[in-house]
C-alpha positions as CSV (number, residue, x, y, z in Angstrom):
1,X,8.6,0.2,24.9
2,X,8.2,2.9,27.5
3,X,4.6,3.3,28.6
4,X,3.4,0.0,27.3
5,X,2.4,-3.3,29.2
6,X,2.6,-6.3,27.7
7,X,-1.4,-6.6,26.7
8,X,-1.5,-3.0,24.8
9,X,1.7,-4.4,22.8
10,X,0.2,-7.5,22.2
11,X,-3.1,-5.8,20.6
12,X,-0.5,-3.3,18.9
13,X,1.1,-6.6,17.3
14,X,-2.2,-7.9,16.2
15,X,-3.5,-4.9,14.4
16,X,-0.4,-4.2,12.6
17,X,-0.5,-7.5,11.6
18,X,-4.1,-7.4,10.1
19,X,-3.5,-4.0,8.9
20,X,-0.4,-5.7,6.9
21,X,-3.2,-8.6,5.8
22,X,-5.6,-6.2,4.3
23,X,-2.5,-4.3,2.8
24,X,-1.9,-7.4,1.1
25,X,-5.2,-8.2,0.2
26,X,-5.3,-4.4,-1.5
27,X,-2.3,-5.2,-3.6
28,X,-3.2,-7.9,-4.9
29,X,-6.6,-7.1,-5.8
30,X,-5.5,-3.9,-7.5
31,X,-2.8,-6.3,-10.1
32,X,-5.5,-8.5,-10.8
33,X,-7.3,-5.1,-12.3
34,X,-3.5,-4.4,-14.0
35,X,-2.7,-1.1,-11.8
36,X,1.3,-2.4,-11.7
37,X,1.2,-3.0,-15.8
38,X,0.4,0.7,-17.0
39,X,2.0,2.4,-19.4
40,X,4.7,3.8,-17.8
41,X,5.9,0.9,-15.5
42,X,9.5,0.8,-16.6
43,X,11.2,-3.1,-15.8
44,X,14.2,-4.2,-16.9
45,X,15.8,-7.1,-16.3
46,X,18.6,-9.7,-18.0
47,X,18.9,-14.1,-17.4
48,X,18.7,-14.0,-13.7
49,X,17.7,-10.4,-13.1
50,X,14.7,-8.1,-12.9
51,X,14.3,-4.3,-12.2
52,X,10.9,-2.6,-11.8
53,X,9.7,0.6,-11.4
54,X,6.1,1.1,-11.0
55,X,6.3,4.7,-11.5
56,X,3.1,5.5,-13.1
57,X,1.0,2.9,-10.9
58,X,2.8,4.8,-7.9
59,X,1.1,8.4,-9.1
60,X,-2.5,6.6,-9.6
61,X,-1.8,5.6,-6.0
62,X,-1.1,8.8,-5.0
63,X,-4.0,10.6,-6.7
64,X,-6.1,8.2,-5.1
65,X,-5.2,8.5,-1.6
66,X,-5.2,12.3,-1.7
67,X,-8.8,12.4,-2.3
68,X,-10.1,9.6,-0.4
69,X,-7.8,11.7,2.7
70,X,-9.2,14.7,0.7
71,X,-13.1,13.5,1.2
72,X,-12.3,12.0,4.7
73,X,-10.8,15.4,5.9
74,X,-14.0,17.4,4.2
75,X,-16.2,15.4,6.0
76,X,-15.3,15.2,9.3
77,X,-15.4,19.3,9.5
């Protein structure tokens, strides 16, 4: 990459890398609570298939990450 040494894309590495863990870590806390099994959550699937659409966990994402961005922008002003 143009403009980067090999110790800044090192450190880029590692923090996408932990950002990916706690990603992770997000996801899988929020099935445990049943976000990816709401109403809405179409799957389909046959013997050795499965199809799933997590379309209403995807707009209870949404909601919630426009106002946390929502509060985070109103406060920094």
């Amino acid at each position: 990459m143009p403009g980067l040494d090999s110790g800044q894309f090192g450190k880029l590495l590692i923090a996408a890398g932990l950002m990916l863990i706690v990603a992770g870590g997000v996801f899988i806390g929020l099935s445990k609570l049943g976000l990816f099994r709401l109403p809405g959550d179409m799957e389909f699937g046959g013997k050795n298939w499965k199809v799933y659409f997590p379309i209403a966990s995807c707009i209870v994402l949404s909601v919630i990450l426009t106002l946390m961005l929502w509060l985070i922008q109103r406060f920094r002003k």
